[in-house]
LUMDOPA-689872 format. One record per atom (N, C-alpha, C): atom name; z, x, y. Coordinates in Angstrom, 1 decimal. Example, Ala and Ser with C-alpha at 12.3 -4.5 7.8 and 13.67 -1.06 7.14 Angstrom:
% residues 2
@site:N, Z:7.8, X:13.2, Y:-5.7 $
@site:CA, Z:7.8, X:12.3, Y:-4.5 $
@site:C, Z:7.8, X:13.2, Y:-3.3 $
@site:N, Z:7.1, X:12.8, Y:-2.2 $
@site:CA, Z:7.1, X:13.7, Y:-1.1 $
@site:C, Z:7.9, X:12.9, Y:0.0 $
% end
This chain:
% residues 127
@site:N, Z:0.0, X:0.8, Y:-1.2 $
@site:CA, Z:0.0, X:0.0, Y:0.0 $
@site:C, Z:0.0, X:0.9, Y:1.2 $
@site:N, Z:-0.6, X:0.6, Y:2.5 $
@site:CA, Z:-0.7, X:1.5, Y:3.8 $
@site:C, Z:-1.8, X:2.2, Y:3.5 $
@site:N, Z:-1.6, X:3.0, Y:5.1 $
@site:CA, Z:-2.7, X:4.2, Y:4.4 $
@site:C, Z:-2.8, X:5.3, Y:3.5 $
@site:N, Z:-3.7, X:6.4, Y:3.5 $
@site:CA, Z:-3.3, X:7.0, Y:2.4 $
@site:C, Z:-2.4, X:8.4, Y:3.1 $
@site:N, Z:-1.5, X:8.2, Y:4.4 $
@site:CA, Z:-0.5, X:9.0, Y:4.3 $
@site:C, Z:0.3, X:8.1, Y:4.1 $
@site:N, Z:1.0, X:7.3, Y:4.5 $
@site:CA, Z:2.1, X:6.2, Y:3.6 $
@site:C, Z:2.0, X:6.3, Y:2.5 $
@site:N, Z:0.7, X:5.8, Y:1.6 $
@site:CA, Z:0.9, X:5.7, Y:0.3 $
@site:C, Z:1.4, X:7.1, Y:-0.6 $
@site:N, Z:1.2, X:8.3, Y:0.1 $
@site:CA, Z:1.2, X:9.7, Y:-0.6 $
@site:C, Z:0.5, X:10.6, Y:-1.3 $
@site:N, Z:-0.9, X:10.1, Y:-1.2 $
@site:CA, Z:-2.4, X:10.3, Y:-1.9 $
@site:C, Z:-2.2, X:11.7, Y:-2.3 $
@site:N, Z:-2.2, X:12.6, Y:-1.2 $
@site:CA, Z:-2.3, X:14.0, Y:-0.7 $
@site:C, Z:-1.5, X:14.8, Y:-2.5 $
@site:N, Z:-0.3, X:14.1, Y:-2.1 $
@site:CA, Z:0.7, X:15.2, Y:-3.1 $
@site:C, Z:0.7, X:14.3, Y:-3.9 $
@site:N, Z:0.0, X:13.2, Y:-4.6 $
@site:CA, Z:0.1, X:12.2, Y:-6.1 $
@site:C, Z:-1.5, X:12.9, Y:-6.4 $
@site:N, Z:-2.4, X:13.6, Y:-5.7 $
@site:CA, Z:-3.4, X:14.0, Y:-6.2 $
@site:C, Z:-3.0, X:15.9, Y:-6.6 $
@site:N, Z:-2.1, X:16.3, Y:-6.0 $
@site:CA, Z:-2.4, X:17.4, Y:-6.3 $
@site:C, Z:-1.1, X:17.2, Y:-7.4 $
@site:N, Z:0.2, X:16.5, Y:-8.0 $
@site:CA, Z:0.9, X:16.4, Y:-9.2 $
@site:C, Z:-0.2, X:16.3, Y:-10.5 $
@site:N, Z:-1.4, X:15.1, Y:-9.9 $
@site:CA, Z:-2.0, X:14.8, Y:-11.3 $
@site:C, Z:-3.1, X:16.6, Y:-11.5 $
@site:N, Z:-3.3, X:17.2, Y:-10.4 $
@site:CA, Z:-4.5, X:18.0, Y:-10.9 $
@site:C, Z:-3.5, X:19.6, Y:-11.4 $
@site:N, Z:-2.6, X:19.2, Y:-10.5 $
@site:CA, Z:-1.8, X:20.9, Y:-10.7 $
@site:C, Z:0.1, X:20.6, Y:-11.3 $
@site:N, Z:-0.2, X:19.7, Y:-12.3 $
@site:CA, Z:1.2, X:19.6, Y:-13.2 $
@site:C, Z:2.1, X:20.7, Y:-13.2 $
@site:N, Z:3.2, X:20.4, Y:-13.1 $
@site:CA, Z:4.7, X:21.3, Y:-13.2 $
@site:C, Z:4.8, X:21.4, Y:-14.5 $
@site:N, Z:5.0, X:22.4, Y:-15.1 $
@site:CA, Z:4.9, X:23.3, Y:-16.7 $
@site:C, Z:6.6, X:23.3, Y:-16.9 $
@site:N, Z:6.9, X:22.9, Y:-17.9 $
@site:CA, Z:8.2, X:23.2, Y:-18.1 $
@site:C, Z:8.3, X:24.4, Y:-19.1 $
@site:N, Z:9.1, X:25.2, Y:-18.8 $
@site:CA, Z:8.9, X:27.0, Y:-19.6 $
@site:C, Z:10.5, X:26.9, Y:-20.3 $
@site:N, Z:11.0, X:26.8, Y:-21.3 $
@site:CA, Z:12.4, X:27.3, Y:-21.7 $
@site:C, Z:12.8, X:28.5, Y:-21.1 $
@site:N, Z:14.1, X:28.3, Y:-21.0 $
@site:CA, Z:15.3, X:29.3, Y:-20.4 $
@site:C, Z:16.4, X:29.2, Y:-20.9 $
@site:N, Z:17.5, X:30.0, Y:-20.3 $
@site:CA, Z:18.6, X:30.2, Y:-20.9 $
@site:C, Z:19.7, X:29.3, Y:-20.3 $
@site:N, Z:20.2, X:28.7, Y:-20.7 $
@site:CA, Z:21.4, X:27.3, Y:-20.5 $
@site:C, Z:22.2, X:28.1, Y:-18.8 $
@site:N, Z:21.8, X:28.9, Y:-18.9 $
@site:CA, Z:23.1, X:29.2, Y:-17.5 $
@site:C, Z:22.8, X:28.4, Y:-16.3 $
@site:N, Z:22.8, X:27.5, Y:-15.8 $
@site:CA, Z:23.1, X:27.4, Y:-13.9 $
@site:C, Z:22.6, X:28.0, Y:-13.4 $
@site:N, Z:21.2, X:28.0, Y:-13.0 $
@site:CA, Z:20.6, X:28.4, Y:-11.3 $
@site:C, Z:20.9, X:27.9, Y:-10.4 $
@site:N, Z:21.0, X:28.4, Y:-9.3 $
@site:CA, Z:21.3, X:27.7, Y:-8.0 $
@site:C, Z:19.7, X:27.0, Y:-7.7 $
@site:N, Z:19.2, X:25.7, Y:-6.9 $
@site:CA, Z:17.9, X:25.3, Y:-6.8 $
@site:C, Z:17.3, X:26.5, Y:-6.1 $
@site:N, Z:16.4, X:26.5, Y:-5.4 $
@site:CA, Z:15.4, X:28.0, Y:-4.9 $
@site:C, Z:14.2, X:27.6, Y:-4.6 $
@site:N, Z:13.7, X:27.8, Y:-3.5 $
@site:CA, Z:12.4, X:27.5, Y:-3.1 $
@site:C, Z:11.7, X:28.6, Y:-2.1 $
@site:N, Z:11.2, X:29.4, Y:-2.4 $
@site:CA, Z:9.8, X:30.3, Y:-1.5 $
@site:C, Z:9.6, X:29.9, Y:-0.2 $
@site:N, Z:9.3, X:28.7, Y:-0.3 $
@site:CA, Z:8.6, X:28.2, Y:1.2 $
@site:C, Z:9.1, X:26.8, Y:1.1 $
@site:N, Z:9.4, X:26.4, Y:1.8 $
@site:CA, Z:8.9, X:24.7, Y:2.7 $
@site:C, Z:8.0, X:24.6, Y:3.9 $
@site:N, Z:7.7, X:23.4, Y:4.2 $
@site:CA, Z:6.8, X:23.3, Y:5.1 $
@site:C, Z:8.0, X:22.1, Y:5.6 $
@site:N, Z:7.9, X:21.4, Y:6.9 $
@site:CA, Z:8.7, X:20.2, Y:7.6 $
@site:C, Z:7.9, X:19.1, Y:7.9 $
@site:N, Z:6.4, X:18.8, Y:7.5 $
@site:CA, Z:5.9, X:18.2, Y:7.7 $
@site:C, Z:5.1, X:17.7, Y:6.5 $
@site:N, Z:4.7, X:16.2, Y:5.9 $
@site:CA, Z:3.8, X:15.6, Y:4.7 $
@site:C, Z:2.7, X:15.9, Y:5.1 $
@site:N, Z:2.3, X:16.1, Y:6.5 $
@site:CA, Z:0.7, X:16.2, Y:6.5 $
@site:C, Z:0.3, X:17.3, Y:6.4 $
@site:N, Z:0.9, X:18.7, Y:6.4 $
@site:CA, Z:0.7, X:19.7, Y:6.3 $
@site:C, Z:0.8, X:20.6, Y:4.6 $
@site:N, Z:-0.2, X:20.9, Y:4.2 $
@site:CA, Z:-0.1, X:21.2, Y:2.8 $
@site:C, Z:-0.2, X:23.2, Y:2.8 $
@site:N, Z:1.1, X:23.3, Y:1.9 $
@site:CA, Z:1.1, X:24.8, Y:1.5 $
@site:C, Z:0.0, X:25.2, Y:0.4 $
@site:N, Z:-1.4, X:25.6, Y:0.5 $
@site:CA, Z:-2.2, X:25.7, Y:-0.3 $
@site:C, Z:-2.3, X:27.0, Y:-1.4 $
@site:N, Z:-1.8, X:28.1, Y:-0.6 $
@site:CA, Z:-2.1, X:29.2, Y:-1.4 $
@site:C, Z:-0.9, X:29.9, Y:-0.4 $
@site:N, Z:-0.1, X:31.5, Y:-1.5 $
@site:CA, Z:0.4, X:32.5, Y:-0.9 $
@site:C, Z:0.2, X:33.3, Y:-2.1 $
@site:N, Z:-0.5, X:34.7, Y:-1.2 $
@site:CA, Z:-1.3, X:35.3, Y:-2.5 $
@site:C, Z:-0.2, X:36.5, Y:-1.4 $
@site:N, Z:-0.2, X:38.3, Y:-2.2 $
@site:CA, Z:-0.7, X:39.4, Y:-1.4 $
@site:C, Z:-1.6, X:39.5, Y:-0.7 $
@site:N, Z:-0.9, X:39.9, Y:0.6 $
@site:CA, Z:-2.2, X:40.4, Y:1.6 $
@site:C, Z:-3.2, X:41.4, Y:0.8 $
@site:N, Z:-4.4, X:40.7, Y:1.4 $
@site:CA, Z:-5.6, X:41.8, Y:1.1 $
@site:C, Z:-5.9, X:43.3, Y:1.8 $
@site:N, Z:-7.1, X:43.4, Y:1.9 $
@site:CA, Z:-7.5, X:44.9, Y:3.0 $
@site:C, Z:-8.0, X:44.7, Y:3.8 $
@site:N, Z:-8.0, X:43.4, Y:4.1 $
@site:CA, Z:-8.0, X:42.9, Y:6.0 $
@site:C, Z:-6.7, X:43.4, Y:6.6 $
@site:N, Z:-5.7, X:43.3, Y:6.0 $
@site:CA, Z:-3.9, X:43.2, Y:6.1 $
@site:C, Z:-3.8, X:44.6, Y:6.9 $
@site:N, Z:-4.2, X:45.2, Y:6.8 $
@site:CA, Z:-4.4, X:46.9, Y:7.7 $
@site:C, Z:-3.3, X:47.9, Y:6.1 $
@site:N, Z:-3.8, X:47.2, Y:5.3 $
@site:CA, Z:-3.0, X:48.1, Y:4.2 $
@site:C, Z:-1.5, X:47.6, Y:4.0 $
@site:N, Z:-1.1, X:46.7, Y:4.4 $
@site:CA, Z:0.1, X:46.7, Y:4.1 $
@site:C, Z:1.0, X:46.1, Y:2.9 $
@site:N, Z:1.0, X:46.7, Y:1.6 $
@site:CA, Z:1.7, X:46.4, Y:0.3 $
@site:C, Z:2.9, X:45.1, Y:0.3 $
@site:N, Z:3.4, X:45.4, Y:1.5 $
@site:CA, Z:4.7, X:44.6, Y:1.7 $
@site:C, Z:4.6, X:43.1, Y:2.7 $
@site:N, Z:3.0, X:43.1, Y:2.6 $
@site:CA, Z:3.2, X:41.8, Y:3.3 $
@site:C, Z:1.9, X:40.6, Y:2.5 $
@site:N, Z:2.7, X:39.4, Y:3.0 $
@site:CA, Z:1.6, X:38.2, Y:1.8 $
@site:C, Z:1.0, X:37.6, Y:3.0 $
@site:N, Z:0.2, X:36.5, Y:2.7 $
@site:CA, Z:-0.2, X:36.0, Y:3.8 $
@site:C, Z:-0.3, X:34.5, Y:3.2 $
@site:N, Z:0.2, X:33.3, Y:3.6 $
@site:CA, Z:0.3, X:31.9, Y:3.4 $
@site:C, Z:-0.7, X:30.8, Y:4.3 $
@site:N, Z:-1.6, X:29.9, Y:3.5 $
@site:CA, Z:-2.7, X:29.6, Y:4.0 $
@site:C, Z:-2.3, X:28.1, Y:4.0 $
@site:N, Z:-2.5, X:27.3, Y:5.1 $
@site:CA, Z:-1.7, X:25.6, Y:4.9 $
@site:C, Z:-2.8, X:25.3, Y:5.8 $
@site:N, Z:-2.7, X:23.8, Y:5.3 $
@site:CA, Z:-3.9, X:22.7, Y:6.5 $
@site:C, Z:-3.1, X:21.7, Y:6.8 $
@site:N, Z:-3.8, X:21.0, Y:7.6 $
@site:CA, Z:-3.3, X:19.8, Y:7.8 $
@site:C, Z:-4.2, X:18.6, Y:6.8 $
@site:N, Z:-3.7, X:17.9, Y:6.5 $
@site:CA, Z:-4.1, X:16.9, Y:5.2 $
@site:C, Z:-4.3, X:15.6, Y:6.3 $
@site:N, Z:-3.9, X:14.9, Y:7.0 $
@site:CA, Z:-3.8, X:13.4, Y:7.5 $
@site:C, Z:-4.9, X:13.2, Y:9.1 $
@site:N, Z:-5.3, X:14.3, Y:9.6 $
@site:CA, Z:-6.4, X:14.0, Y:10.5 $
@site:C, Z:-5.3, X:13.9, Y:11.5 $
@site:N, Z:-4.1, X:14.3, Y:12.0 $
@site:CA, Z:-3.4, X:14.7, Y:12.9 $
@site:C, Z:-3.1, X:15.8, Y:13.4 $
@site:N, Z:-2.6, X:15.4, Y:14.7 $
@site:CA, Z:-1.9, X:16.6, Y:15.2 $
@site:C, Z:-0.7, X:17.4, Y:15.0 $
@site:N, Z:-0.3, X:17.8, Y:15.0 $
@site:CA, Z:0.9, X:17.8, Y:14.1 $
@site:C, Z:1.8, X:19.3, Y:14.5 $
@site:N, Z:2.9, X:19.0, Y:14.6 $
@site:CA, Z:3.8, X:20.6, Y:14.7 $
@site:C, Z:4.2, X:20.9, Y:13.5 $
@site:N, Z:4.7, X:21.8, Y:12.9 $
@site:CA, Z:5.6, X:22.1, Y:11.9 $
@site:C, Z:6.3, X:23.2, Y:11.3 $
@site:N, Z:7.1, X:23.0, Y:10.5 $
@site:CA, Z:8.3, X:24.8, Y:10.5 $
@site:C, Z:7.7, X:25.1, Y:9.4 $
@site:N, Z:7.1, X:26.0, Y:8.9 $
@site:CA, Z:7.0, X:26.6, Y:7.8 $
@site:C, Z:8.7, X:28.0, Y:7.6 $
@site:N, Z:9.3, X:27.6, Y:6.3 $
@site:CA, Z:10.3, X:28.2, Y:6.2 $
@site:C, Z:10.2, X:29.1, Y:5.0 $
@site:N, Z:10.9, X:29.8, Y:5.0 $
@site:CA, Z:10.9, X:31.0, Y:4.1 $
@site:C, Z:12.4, X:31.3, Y:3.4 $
@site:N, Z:12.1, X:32.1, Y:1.9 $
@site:CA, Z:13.9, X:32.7, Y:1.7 $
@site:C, Z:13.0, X:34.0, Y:1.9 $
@site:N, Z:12.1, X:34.8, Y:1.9 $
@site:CA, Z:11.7, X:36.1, Y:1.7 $
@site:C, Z:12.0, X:36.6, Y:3.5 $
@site:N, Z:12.4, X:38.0, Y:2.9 $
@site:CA, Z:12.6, X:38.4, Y:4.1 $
@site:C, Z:11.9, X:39.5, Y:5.1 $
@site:N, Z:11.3, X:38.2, Y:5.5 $
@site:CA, Z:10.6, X:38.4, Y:6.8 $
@site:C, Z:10.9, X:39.0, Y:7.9 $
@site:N, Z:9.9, X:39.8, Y:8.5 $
@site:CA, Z:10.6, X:41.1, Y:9.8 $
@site:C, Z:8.8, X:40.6, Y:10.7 $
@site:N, Z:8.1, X:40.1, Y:10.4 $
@site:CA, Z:6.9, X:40.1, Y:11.6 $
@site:C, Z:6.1, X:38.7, Y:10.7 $
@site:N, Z:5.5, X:38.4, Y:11.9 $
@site:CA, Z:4.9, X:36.9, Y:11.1 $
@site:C, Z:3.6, X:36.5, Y:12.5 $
@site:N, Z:2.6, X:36.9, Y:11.7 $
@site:CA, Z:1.2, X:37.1, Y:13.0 $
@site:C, Z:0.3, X:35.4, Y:12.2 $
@site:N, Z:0.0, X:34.7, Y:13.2 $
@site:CA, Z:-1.4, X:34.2, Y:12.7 $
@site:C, Z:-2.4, X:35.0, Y:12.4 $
@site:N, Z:-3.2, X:34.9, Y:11.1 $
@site:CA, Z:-4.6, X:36.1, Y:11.1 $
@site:C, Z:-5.8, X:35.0, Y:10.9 $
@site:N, Z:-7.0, X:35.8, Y:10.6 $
@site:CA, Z:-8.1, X:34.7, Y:10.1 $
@site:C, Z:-8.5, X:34.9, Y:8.5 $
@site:N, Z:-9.7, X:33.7, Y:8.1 $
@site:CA, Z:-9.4, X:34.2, Y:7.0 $
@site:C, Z:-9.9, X:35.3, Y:6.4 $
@site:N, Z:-10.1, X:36.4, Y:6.9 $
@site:CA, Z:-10.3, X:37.8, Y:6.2 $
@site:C, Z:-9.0, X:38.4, Y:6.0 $
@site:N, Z:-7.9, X:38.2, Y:6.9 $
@site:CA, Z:-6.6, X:38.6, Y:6.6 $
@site:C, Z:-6.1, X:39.2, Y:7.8 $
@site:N, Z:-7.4, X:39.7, Y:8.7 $
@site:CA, Z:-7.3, X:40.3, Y:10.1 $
@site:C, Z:-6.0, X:39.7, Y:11.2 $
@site:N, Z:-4.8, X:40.3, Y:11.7 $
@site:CA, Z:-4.4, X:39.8, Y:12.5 $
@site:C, Z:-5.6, X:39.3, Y:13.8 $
@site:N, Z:-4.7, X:38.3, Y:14.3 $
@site:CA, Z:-5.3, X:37.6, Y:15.5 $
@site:C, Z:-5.1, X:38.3, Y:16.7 $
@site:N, Z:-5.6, X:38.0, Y:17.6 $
@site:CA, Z:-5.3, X:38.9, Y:19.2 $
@site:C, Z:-4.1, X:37.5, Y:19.6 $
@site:N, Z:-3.0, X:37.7, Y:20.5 $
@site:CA, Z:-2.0, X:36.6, Y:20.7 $
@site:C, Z:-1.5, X:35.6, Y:19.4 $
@site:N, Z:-1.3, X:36.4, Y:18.2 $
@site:CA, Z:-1.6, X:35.8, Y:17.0 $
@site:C, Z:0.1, X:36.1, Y:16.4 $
@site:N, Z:0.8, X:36.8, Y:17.3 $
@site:CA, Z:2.2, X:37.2, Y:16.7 $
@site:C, Z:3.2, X:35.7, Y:16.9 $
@site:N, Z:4.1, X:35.0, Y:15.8 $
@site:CA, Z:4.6, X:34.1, Y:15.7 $
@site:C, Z:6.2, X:35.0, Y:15.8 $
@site:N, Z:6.6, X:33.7, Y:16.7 $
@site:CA, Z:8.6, X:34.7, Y:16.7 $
@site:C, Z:8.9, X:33.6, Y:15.5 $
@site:N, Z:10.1, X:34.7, Y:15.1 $
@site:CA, Z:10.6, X:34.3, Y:13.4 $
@site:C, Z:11.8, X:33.6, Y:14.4 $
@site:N, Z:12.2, X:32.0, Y:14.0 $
@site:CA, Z:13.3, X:31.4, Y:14.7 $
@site:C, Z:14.0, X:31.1, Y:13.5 $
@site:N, Z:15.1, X:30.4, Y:14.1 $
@site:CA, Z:16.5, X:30.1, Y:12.7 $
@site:C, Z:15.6, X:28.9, Y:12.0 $
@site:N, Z:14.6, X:28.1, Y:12.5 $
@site:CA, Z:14.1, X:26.7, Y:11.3 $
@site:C, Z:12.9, X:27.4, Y:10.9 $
@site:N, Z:12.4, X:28.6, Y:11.4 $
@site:CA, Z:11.5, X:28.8, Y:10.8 $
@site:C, Z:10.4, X:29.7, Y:11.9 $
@site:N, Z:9.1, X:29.2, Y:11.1 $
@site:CA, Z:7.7, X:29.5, Y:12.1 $
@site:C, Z:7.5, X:28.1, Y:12.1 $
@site:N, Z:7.2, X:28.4, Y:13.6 $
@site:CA, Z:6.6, X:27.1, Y:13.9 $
@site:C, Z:5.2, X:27.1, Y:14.5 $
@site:N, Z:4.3, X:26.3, Y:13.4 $
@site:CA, Z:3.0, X:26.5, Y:13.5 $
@site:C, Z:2.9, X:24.6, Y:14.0 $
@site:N, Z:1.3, X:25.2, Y:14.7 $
@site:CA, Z:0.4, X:23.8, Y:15.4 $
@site:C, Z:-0.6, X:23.6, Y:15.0 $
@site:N, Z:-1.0, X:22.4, Y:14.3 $
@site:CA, Z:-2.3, X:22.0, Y:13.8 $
@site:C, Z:-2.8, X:21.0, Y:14.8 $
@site:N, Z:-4.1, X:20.9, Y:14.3 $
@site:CA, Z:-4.7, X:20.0, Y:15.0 $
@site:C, Z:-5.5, X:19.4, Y:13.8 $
@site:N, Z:-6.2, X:18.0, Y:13.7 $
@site:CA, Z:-6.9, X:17.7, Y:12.4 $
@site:C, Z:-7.9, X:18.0, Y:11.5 $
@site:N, Z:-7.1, X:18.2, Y:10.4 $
@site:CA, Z:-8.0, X:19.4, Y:9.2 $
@site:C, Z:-7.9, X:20.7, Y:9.5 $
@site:N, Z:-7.2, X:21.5, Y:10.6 $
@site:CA, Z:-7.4, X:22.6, Y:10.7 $
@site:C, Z:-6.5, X:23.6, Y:9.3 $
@site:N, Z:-7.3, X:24.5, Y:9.5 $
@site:CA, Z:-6.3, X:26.0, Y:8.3 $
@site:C, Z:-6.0, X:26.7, Y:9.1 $
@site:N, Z:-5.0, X:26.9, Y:8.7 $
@site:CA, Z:-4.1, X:28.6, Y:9.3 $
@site:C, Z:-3.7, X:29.1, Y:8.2 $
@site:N, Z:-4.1, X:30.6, Y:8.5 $
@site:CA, Z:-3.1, X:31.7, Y:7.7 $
@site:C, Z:-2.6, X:32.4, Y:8.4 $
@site:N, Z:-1.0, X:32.6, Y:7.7 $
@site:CA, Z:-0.1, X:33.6, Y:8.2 $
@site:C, Z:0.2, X:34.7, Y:7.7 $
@site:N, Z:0.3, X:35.8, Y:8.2 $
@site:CA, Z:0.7, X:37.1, Y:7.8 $
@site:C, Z:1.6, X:37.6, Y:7.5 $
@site:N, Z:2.4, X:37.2, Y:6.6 $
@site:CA, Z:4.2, X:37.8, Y:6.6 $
@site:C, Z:4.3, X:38.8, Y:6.4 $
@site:N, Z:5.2, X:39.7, Y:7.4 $
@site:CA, Z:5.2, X:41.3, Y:7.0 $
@site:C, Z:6.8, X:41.3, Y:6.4 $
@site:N, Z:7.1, X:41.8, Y:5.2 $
@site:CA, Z:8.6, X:41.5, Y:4.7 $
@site:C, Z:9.0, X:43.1, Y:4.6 $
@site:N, Z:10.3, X:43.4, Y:4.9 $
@site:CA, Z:11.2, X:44.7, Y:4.7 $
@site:C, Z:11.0, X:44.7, Y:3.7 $
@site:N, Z:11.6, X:46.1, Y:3.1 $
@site:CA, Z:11.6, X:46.5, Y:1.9 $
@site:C, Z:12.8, X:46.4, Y:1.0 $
% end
């Protein structure tokens, strides 16, 4: 019912194509744990690979590629547990951007879409 951001299209299409695998483990208690969030439904985390050799060589940094899914505009925090020391918009060859440096804040990066756009980000992480 609604449209198809109400109804949930977005993430009921990517459960049916890209299923959660359940792998055995050992009985102990994890604490939950998550890599990234994003703060917004319209915005989809599509890929975080290792930076390539756009990256200017750098071993220690990945780069995370998200769109906007709903044809809006949209703000949003992309958050991290990895620890991040520099965080650039690049394009997609990996190349930082010219005015492309993101300040790392306490909710996050805060990226801006506009509709359907992609961004990738450059995380540069300590060692």
């Amino acid at each position: 019912a609604g449209s198809f951001q109400e109804a949930g299209v977005i993430q009921q299409a990517y459960n049916l194509n890209f299923p959660l695998h359940v792998v055995p483990a050992s009985r102990a208690q994890c604490p939950a744990w998550s890599a990234f969030s994003v703060s917004s439904p319209a915005i989809v985390l599509e890929a975080v690979k290792q930076a390539g050799a756009g990256a200017e060589d750098r071993p220690e940094a990945v780069v995370a590629r998200l769109y906007e899914a709903h044809g809006s505009t949209v703000t949003a925090w992309l958050q991290t547990s990895l620890p991040v020391k520099e965080a650039m918009l690049c394009d997609l060859l990996e190349r930082p951007l010219a005015q492309g440096r993101l300040p790392l804040e306490q909710q996050g990066l805060r990226l801006s879409f506009t509709p359907f756009q992609v961004l990738s980000v450059l995380l540069v992480c300590s060692h």
